[in-house]
Structure formats: C-alpha cells, structure tokens
TIFI-614570 format. One record per atom (N, C-alpha, C): x, y, z; residue in three letters. Coordinates in steps of 0.001 Angstrom, whole numbers, padded with zeros to 6 digits, always signed. Atoms other than C-alpha are relative to their C-alpha. Layout:
XYZALA/...
//
This chain:
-000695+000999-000788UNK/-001053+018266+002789UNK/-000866-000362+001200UNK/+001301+000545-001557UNK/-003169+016194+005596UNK/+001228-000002+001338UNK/-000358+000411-000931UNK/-001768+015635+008924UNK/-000545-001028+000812UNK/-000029+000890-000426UNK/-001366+012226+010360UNK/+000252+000044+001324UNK/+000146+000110-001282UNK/-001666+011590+013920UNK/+000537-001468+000751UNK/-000653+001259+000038UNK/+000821+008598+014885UNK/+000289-000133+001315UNK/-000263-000096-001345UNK/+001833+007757+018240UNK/+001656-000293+000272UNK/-001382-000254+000413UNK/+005592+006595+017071UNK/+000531+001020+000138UNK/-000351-001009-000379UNK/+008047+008746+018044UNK/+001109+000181-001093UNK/-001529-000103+000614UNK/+010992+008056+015434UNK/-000765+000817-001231UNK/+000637-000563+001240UNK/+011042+009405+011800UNK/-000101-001343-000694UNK/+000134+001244+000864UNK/+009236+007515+009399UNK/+000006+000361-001545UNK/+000003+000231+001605UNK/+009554+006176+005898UNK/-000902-000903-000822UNK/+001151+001190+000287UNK/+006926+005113+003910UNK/+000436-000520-001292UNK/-000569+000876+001084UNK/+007526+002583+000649UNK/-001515-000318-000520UNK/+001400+000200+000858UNK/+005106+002346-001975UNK/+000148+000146-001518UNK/-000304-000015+001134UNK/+005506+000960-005107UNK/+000992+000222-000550UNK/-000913-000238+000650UNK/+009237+001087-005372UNK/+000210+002092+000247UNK/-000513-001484-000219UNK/+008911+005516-004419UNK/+000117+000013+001360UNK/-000296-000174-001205UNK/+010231+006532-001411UNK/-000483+001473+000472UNK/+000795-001519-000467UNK/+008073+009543+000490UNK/+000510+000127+001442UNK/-000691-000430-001240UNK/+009947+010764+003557UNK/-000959+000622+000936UNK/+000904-000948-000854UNK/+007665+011697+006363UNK/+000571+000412+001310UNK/-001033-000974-000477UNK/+008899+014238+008816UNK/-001034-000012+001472UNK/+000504+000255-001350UNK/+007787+013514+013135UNK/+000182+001145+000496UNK/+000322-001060-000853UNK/+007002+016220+014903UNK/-000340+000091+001925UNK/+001033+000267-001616UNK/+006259+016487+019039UNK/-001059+000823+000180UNK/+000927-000734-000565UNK/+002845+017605+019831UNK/+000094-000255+001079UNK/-000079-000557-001825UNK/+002924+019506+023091UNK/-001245-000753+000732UNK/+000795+000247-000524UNK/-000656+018648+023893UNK/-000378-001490+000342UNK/+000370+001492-000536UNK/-001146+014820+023947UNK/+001028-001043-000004UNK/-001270+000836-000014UNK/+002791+013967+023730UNK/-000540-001160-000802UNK/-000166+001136+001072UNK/+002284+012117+020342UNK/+000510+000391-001183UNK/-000808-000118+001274UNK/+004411+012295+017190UNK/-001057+000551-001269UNK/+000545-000490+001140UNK/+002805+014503+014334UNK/+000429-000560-001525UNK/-000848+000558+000820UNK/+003625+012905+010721UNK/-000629+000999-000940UNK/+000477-000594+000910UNK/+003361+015512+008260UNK/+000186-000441-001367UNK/-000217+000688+001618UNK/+002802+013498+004584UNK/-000133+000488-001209UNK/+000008-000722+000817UNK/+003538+014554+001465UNK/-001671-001024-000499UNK/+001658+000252+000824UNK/-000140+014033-000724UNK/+000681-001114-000651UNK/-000484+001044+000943UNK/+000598+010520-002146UNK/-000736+000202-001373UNK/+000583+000099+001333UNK/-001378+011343-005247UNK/+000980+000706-000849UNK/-000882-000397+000718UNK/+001636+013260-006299UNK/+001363-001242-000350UNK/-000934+000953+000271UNK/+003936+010254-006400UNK/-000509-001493-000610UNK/+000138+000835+000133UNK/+002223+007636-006945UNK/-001478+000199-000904UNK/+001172+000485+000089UNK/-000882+006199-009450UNK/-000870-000193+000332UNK/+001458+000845-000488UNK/-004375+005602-009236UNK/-000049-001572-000744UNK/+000324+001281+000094UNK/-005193+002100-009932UNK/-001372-000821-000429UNK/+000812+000903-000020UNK/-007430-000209-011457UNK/+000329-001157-000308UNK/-000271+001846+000044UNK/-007339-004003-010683UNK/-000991-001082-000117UNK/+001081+001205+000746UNK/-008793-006584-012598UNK/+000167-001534+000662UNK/-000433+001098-000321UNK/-009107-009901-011441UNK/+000695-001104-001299UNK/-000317+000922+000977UNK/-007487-012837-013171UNK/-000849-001164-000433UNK/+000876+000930+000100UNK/-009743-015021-014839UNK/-000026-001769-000504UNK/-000660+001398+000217UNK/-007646-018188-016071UNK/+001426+000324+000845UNK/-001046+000306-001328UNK/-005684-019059-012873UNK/+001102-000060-000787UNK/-001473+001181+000138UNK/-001783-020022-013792UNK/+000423-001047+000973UNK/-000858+000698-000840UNK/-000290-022850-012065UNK/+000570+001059+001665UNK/-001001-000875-001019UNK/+000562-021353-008683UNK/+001394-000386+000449UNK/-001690+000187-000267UNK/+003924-020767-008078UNK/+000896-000332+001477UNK/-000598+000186-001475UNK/+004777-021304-004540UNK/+001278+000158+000324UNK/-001525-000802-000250UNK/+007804-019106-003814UNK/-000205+000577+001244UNK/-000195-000447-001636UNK/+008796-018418-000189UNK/+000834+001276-000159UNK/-000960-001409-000180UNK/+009731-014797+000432UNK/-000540+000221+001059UNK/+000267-000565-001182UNK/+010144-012523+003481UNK/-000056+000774-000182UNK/+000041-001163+000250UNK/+008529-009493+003462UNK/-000456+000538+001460UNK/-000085-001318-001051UNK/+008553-006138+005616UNK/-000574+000626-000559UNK/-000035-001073-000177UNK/+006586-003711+006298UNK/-000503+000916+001148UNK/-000247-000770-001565UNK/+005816-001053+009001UNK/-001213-000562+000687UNK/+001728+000844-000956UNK/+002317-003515+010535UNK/+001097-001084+000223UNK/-000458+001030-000137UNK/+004655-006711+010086UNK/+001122-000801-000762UNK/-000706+000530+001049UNK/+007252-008750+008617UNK/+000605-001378+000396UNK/+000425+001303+000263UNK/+007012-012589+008313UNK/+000279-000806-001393UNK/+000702+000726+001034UNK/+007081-015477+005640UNK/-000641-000515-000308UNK/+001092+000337+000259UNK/+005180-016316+003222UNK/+000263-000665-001238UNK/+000061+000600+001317UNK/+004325-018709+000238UNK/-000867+000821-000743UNK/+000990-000817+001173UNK/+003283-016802-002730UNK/-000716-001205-000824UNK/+000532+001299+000730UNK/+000377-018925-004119UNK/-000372+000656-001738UNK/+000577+000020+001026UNK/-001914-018393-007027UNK/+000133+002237-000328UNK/+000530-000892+000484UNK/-002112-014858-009232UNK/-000845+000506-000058UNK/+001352-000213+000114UNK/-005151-012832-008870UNK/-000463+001364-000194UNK/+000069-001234+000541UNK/-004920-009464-009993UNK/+001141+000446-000835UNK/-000865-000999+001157UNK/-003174-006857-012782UNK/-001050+000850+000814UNK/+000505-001333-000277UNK/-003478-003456-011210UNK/+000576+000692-001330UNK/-000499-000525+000965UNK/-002972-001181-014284UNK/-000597+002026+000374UNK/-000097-001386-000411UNK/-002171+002666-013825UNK/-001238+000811-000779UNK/+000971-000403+000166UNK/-005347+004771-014265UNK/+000002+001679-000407UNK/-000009-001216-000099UNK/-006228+008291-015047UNK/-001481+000123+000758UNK/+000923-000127-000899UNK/-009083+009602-012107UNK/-000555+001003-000277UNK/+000483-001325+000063UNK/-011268+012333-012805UNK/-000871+000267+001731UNK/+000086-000106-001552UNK/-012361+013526-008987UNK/-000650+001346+000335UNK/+000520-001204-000689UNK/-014473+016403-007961UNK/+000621+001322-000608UNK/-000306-000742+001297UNK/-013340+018503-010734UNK/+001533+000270-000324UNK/-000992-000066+000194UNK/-009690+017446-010596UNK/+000098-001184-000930UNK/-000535+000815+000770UNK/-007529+015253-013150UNK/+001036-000384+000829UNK/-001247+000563-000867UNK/-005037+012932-011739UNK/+000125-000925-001220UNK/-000569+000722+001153UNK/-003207+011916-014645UNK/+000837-001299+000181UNK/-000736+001071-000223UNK/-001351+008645-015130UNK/+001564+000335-000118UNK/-000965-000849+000043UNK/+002287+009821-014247UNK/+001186-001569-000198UNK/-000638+000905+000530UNK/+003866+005835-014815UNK/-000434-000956-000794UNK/+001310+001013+000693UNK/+001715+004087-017432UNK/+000685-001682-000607UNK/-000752+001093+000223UNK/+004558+001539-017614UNK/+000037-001184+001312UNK/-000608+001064-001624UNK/+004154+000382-013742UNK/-001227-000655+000346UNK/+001423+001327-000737UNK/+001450-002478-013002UNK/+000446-000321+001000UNK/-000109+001366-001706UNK/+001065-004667-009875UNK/-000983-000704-000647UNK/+000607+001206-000397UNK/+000475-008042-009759UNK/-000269-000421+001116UNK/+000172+000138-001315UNK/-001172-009299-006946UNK/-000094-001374+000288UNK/-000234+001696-000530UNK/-000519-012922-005212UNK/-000658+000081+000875UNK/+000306+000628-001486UNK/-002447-014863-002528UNK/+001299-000508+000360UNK/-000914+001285-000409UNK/-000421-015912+000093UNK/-000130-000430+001400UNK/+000473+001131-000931UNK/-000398-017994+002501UNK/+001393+000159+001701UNK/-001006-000172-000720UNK/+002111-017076+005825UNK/+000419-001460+000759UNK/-000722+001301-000583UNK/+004581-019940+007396UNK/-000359-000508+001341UNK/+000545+000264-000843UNK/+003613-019016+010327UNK/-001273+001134+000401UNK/+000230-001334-000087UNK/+000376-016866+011555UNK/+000025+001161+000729UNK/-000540-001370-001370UNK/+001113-013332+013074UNK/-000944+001033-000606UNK/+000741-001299+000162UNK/-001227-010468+013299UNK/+000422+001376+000557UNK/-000408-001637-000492UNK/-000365-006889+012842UNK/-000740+000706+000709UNK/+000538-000914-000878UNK/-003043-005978+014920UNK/+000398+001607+000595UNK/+000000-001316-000344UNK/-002724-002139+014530UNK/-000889+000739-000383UNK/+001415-000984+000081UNK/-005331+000525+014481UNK/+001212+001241-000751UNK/-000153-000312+000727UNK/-004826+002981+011593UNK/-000861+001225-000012UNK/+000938-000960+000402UNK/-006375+006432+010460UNK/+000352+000079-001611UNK/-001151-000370+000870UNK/-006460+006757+006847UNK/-001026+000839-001101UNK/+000097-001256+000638UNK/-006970+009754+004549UNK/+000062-000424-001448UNK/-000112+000229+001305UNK/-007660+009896+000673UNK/-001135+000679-000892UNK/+000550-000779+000890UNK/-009803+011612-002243UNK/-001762-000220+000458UNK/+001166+000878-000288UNK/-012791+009052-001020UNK/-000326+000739+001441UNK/+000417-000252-001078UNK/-013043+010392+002271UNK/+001341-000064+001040UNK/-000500+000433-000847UNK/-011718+009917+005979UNK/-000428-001402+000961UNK/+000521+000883-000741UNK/-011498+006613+007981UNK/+000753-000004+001365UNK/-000579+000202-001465UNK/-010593+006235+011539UNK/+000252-001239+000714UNK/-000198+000876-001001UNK/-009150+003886+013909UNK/-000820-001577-000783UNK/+000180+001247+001013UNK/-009583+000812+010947UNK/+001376-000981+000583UNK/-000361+001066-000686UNK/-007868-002595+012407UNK/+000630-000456-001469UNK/-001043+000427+000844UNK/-005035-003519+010186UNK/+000333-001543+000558UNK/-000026+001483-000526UNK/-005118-007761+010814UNK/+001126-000528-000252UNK/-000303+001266+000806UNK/-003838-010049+008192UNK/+000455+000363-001264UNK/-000362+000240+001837UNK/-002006-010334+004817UNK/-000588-000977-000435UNK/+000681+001127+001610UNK/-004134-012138+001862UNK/+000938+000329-001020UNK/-001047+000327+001719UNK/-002071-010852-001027UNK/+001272+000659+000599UNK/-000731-001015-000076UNK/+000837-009118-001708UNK/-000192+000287-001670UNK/+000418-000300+001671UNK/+001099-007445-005172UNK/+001370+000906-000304UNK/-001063-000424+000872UNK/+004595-006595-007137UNK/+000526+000857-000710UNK/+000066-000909+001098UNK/+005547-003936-009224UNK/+000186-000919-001443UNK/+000391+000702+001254UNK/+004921-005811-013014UNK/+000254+000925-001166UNK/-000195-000868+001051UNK/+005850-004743-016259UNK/-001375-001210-000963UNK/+000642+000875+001282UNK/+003021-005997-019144UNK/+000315+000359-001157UNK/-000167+000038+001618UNK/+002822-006738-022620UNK/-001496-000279-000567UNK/+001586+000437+001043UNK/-000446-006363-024445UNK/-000037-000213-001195UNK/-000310+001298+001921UNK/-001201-009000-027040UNK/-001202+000545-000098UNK/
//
C-alpha cells in the first residue's frame, strides 16, 4: 500500500471506472496535512491498452456535465478516438491478470462550454515509477465504460 500525501482534510472517495475505492484521511502531526492511505488500484481495477480510432464516426455532439475531484463543468462530447481494451501486464516478475475482460473505455474529445482550469498539483504513484508535483490543467477527452463486440 503507498501513502499519499494530500493536503485535504475531509475523507475521500475515489471513482474509477464505475469501482468505488474508499480512501481513509489521516492527521499528520508534523506538517498538519491529511494522510490518504490507498488501497493498490491494481487490485480493482485493469491495465489498459488504447488503440486509436482510425475511421472517425460522425461526431456526436452530446452535452454532459461531468465531476470529478480537479473539476466539474460542461462539455460537448465530439469525435471518438480511442477503445481502451482490458490487458494482462507482465511487470518485474509479476502478472496482473485481466480481472474484467468485458469492460472497455471509449474515449471522446471534448470540447468544454465554458473554459475552467483545474489547476492542481498532483503526486502520482504506479508500477512505472514515481511522479511529483505534475500540474493537472485541462480536459481533452473523457472516456466511458464500453461494452464491445468483435466482428
């Protein structure tokens, strides 16, 4: 389990892909900032590989409002431009099996109504490494949970 270093003080909930991972705030004594202890998302969730789309569809231009914990705004969903399809990872001599081989994402450009930047600074943790204090801007896509059918 990693430990996240947040400055939020409430408890948080993170959303990903339709699973819900409960993360549990803590007070550190020393720099009075909220500890978030996270469960390992590789246990709940897929690895991923996303292909681009290579014959556009018609874009659909559907106005939705989405949330989440950087921002929440509308937006026109334009054109299609990815199928993420659930992966199996081999990793530094682990297996990370495909645990929903039924759950894709599609991913949309889109385009916001009006623009607003989440301008938040981020630390973030994963099999690849560690990154620090990375600048969370702008939404380009969003991407769906998708069911396919292979012809």
């Amino acid at each position: 389990m990693k430990r996240l270093y947040h400055t939020d003080k409430k408890n948080t909930a993170i959303m990903a892909t339709g699973l819900l991972a409960i993360a549990l705030c803590g007070q550190a004594a020393a720099n009075n900032s909220a500890v978030i202890a996270a469960e390992d998302p590789t246990t709940v969730l897929d690895h991923f590989m996303c292909y681009d789309i290579v014959e556009q569809p018609t874009p659909i231009d559907i106005k939705v409002d989405v949330r989440d914990q950087f921002l929440g705004q509308n937006y026109r969903v334009l054109e299609l431009t990815k199928l993420c399809a659930p992966a199996e990872k081999h990793h530094d001599g682990k297996v990370f099996k495909i645990k929903y081989e039924f759950a894709h994402m599609a991913c949309y450009n889109v385009e916001p109504e009006k623009f607003h930047a989440a301008n938040a600074r981020v630390n973030l943790y994963n099999q690849f490494g560690s990154y620090y204090e990375l600048f969370v801007y702008q939404v380009r896509e969003i991407c769906v949970p998708t069911f396919k059918e292979h012809l």
